[in-house]
Structures are given as structure tokens and as C-alpha cells.
C-alpha positions, 0 to 999 in steps of 0.5 A, a space after each residue: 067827709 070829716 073834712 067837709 063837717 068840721 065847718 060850723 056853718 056846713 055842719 048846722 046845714 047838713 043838721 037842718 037838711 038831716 032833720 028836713 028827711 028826703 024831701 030836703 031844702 031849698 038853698 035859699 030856706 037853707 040860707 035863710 035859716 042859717 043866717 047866711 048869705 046865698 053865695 056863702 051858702 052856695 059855697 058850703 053846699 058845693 062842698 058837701 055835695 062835693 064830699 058826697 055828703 048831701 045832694 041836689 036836684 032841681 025843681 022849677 027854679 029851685 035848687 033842693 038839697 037833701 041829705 045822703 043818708 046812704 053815704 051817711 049810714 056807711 060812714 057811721 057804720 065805718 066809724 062803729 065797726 073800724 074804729 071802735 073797740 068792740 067792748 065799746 061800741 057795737 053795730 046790728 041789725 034790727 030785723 023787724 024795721 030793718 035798721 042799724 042799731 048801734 050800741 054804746 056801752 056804758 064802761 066808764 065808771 066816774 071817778 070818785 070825787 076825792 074829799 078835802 
């Protein structure tokens, strides 16, 4: 997954796909917005659908792209409880909307600009 995000062009287009919501993007929107050829483009959605990362279905003609936010939450999730340092980073559930809150602390004090 890190793999296929540290493309600028696949990153930018998993961002649109992220904000569009479920409803996702055409590839030739996807294209058009990104300033990319179709078959470049072509090649970096197969990437990320590769990754698991977004996926797509069909309707008419078209081929909609959509954001996997499942396989995106668990990542996040992954990154907060695994990676992080508890003192620094945490993850809870909100149990009015039922969403993950995470949590950054604030612990790191700026340094004192030293006067010459």
C-alpha cells in the first residue's frame, strides 16, 4: 500500500477519489482532473487497485473508481496502534457516531530561538 501511495500522480488521484466519497470517479474524470493521459492513468488505478487501496465497478460505459476506506481505516488504525508510541498517538472509538477518533498529542515544546 505505501508502495503504491508514494507516487505523486497515484496519491493526488487516491486524494480526489477520498474526497468524491462512495459515489467515487470515472477514470476519464480521474484523468481529466489530474492532467494525465488515459492509459497513464490507467496504469496507476490498476496499481492502487492492485494494493487494495480503491476499487472499481462498471456502469454503462464507464469504469468508476472509489476509495476503499475499509482497507484505508485499517491501515490508519495499524499505523496509530503499531507504530506509535501510546504517549503520542492514540485511537478510540466515538460511540454516538461510531467512528474512530485518533488522537495526537501535542509533546513536542519548540526550542528556544537562542539570541545572538
Amino acid at each position: 500500500m505505501f508502495d503504491a501511495l508514494s507516487q505523486e500522480t497515484r496519491l493526488r488521484a487516491f486524494r480526489l477519489l477520498v474526497q468524491a466519497g462512495l459515489d467515487g470517479l470515472a477514470a476519464g474524470v480521474l484523468s481529466d482532473e489530474l492532467g494525465t493521459p488515459h492509459n497513464t492513468m490507467s496504469f496507476h488505478l490498476n496499481h492502487l487497485s492492485n494494493a487494495g487501496i480503491i476499487s472499481s465497478r462498471k456502469e454503462g460505459r464507464s469504469v468508476i473508481y472509489s476509495a476503499n476506506f475499509d482497507i484505508t481505516r485499517d491501515l490508519i488504525a495499524f499505523m496509530v496502534k503499531d507504530c506509535c508510541s501510546v504517549e503520542f498517538a492514540s485511537i478510540r472509538e466515538d460511540r454516538k457516531t461510531g467512528c474512530s477518533i485518533i488522537e495526537l498529542a501535542n509533546c513536542f515544546e519548540p526550542k528556544p530561538k537562542i539570541k545572538r
